[in-house]
C-alpha positions in Angstrom: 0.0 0.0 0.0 1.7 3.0 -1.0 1.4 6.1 1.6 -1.2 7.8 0.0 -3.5 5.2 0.1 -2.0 4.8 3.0 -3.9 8.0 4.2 -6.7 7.5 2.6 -7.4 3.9 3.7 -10.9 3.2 5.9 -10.5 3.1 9.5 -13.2 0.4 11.2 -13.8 2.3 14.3 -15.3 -0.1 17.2 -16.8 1.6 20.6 -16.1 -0.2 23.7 -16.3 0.3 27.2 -12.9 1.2 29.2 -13.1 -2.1 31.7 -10.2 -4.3 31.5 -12.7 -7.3 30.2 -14.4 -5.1 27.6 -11.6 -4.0 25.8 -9.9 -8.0 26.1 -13.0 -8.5 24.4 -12.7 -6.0 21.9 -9.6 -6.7 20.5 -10.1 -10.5 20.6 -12.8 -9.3 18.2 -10.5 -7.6 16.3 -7.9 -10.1 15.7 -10.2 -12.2 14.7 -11.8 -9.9 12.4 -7.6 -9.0 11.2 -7.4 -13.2 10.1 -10.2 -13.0 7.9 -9.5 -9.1 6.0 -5.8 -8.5 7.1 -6.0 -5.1 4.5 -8.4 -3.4 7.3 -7.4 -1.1 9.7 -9.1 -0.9 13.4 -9.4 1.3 15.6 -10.9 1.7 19.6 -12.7 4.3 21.0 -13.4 3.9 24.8 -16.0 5.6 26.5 -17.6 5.4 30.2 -21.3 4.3 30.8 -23.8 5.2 33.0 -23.2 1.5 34.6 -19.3 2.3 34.8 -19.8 5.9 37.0 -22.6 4.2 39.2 -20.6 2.2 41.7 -22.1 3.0 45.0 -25.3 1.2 44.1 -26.4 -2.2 43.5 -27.0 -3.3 39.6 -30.7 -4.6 40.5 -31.7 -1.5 42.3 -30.4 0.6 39.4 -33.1 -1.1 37.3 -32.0 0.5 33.7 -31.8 -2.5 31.0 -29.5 -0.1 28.8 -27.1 0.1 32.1 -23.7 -0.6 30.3 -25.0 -0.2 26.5 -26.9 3.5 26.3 -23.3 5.9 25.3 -22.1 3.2 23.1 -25.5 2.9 21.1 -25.5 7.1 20.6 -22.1 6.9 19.4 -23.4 3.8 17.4 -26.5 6.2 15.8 -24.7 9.0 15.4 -21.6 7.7 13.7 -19.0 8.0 15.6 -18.4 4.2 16.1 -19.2 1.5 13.0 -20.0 -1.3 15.7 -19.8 -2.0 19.3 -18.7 -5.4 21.4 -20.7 -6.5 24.4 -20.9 -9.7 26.1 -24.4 -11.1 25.2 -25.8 -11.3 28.9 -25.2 -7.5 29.2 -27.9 -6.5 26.4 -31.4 -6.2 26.6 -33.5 -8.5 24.4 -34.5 -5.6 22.5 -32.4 -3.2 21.2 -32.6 0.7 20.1 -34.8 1.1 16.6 -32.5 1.0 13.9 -30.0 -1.1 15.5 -29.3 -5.0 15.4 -26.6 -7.9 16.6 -24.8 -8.5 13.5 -22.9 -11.2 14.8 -23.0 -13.7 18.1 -19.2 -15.7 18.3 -19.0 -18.9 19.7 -19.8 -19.0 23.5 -17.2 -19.7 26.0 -18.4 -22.0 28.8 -21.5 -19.9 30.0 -21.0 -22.3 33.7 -21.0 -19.8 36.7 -17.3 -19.9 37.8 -16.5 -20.4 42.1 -13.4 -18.6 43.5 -12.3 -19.2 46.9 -10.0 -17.3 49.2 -6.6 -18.8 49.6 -7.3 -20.2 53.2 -10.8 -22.3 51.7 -8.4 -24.0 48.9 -9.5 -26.8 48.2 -13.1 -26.5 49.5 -16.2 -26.1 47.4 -19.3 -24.4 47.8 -21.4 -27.3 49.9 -17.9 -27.8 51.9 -17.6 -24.3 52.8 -18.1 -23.8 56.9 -21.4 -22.4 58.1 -21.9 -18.6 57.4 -18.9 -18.3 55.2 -20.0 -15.2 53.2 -20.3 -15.3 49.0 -19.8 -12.4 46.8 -22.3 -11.7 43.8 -24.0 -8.9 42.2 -26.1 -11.5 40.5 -29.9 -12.1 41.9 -29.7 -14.9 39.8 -26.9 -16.5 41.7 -28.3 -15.0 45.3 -31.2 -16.7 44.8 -30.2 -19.7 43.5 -27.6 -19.9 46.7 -30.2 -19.1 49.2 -32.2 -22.2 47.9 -29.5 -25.2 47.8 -26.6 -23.7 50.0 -28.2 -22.3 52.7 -25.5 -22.9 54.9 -23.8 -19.8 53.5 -24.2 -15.7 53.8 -24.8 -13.7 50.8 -23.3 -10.5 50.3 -23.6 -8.0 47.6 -20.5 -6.9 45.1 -19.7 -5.5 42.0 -16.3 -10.7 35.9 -12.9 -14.9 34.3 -11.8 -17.4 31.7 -11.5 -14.5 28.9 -9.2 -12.5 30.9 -6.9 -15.5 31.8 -7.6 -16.2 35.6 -8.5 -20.1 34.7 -6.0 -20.8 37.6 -8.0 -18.4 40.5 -11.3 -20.7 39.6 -11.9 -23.1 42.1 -15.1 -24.5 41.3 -17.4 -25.0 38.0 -21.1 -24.9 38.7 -23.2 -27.7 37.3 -26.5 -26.7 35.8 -28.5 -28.3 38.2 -26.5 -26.5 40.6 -26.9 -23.0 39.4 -29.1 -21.8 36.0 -27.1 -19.1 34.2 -27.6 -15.5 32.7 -29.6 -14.9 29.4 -26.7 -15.1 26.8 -23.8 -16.0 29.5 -20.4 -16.8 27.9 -21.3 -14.9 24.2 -20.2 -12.0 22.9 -22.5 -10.0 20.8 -21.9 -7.9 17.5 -24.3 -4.4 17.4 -24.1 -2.0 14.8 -26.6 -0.2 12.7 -29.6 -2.5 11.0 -28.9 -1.4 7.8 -25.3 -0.6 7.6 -24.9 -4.0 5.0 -21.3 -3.3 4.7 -20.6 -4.1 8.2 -22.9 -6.6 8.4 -21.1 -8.2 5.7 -18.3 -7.5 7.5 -19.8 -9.7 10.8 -21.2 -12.4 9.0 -17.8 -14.7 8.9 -18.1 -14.5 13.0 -21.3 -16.2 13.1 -21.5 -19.4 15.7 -24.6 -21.0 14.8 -25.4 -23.4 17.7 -24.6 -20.0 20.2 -26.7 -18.0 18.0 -29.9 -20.5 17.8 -29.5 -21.1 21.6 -28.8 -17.7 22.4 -31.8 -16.3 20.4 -33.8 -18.8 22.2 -33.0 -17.6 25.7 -33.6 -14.3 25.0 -36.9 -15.1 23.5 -37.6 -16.7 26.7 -36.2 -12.8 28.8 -38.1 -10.8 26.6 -41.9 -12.8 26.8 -41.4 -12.6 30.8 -39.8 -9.5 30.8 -36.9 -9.9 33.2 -33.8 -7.8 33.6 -31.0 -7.7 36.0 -33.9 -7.0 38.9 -35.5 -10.4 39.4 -33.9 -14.3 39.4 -34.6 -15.5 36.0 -31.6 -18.0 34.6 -31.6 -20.7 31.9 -29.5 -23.4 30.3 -29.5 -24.3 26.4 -28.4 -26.9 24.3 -28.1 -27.9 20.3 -27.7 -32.0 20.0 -28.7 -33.0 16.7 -30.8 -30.4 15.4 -32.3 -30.9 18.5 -32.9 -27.2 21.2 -33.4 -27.8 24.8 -34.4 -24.9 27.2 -34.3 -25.1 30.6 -35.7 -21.9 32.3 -36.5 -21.2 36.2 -37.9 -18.1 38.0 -37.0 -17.8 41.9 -38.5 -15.1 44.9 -35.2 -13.1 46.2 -34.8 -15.8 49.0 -34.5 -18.8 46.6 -37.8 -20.4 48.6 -40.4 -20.2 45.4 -39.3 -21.8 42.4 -40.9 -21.8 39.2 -39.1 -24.2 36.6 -39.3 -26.3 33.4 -37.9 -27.5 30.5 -38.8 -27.8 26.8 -37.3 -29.5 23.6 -37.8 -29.0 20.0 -36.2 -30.2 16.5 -35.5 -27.2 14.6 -35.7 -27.5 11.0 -31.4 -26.7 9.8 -30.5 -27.4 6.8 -27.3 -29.6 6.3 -23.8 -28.1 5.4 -24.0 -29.2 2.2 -27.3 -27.8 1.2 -27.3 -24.8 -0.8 -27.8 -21.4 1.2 -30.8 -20.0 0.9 -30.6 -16.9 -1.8 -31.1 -13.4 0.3 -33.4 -10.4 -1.4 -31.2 -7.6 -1.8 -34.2 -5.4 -1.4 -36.2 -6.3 1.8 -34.4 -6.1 5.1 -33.9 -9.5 6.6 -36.3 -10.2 10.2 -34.3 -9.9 13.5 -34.8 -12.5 15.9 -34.1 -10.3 19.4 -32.9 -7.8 17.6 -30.3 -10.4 16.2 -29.7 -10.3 12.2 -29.5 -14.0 11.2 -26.3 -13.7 8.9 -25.2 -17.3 7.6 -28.0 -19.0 10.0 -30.8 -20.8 8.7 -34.5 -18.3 9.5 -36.1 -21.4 9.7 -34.0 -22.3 12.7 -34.0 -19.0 14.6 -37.7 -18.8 13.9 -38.5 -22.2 15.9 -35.8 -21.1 18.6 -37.6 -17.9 19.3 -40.9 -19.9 19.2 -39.6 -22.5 21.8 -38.3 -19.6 24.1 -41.4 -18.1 23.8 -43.3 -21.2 24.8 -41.1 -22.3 27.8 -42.0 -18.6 29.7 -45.3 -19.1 29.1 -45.2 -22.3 30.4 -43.4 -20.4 33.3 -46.0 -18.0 33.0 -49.0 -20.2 33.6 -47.4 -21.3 36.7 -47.4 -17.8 37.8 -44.1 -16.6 37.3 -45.2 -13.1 36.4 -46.5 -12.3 40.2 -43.3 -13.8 41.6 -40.5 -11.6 39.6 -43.0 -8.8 40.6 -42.3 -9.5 44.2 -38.6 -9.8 43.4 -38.6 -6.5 42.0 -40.5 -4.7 44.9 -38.6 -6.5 47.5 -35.6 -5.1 45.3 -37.0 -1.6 45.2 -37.8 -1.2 48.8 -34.5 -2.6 50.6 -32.4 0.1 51.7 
């Protein structure tokens, strides 16, 4: 490239928060974006969120969806940025008019990760002594702790593998020991709905199986309407074109649960079938707010459906009236 086109060459700007994690996450992104079109150039832009200035109170009391995403999405519409990293669990299930996931990458282990203090080495949670005290921001977790360790003392804080603290983890939790976040483990992709160069761009990134699951779970968040301020947790999984859902609802003190699990084949078509052809002239349908890329409609269309199904299964068993509590109980603590 000679120095004048040099000059004149595109800069892909990406917004990202200024936490440690965010920006691991945002150049991970990036390299892996530099594999596939090594003739691009990248470039950061860091800015603070509402979420990141708000440290003297709790997430759940907070209560905004758009906590950690609002700053980056106006730099996102006006601009400023061409597309913006998150981890998935972070995003609301709908986004901003306009805007759209272009891409979900493959999901790390979305299992909530234990660590212990140097003097419980070796111990795990249902070894722990009697009112040893947990750290978690996470209702989710809280209430899922309360319920099968009650042995052990709860305490509010204000995340491991993608930062490379493997070796500080000391225990794994099982899903039938703890449910995780909406989206846990994936990173999403946002940038503007119809910006088709950048979606273009994104599409290489795709994970199916994370996407169909992850668009799954979501559609599950978005028909109860949970957020970071009641206990609402899930676990997914894609076995031979085959989705499983498992999604649970607790009160704050883990004593009510509200829980089941549904299973569905989802129509995919095999690798070797020919993709289906794309109009050029009608958007494509978001499936909570994500853009489909390289994955089958068909697919993400019974995924949503199946989400959709399992929380009104929750629904029916009157899930609504418990996260309500949650949220009051939430509210009114001091």
């Amino acid at each position: 490239m000679s120095a004048e086109d040099s000059r004149t060459a595109e800069v892909i700007r990406i917004g990202s928060r200024k936490s440690e994690l965010a920006l691991i996450q945002t150049r991970y992104v990036i390299a892996c974006l530099k594999e596939i079109h090594p003739d691009k150039s990248f470039e950061i832009v860091t800015m603070s969120t509402k979420g990141d200035k708000i440290l003297d109170i709790s997430l759940p009391k907070i209560g905004e969806k758009a906590l950690f995403t609002q700053e980056l999405e106006l730099a996102l519409e006006s601009g400023r940025v061409d597309f913006l990293v998150h981890s998935l669990k972070d995003l609301p299930t709908t986004l901003p008019e306009g805007m759209a996931l272009g891409a979900v990458l493959k999901r790390e282990d979305p299992r909530d990760a234990v660590v212990m203090s140097k003097k419980m080495a070796g111990k795990t949670l249902a070894t722990l002594p009697e009112g040893s005290v947990i750290g978690t921001s996470s209702l989710r977790r809280s209430a899922q702790l309360a319920r099968n360790m009650p042995h052990l003392k709860i305490e509010s804080i204000r995340g491991l593998k993608r930062m490379g603290w493997d070796d500080r983890i000391s225990q794994l939790l099982e899903p039938d020991e703890a449910l995780y976040a909406v989206g846990q483990g994936a990173l999403g992709i946002e940038c503007r709905e119809s910006d088709w160069k950048i979606l273009s761009l994104l599409e290489p990134l795709y994970d199916v199986d994370t996407t169909i699951n992850c668009v799954c779970e979501r559609s599950f968040l978005k028909t109860l309407g949970g957020g970071c301020s009641a206990p609402v947790a899930v676990c997914s999984s894609l076995k031979e074109k085959h989705l499983t859902i498992t999604g649970a609802v607790w009160s704050l003190n883990g004593q009510t649960l509200i829980k089941d699990t549904l299973k569905k084949k989802l129509y995919l078509p095999d690798d070797d079938d020919e993709p289906p052809k794309k109009c050029p002239y009608r958007e494509p349908r978001l499936y909570c707010s994500i853009a489909p890329g390289k994955v089958s409609s068909m697919g993400l269309l019974g995924a949503e459906q199946l989400g959709k199904e399992l929380a009104e299964s929750l629904i029916n068993k009157n899930a609504l009236e418990v996260m309500s509590k949650a949220r009051e109980e939430v509210l009114s603590t001091s």
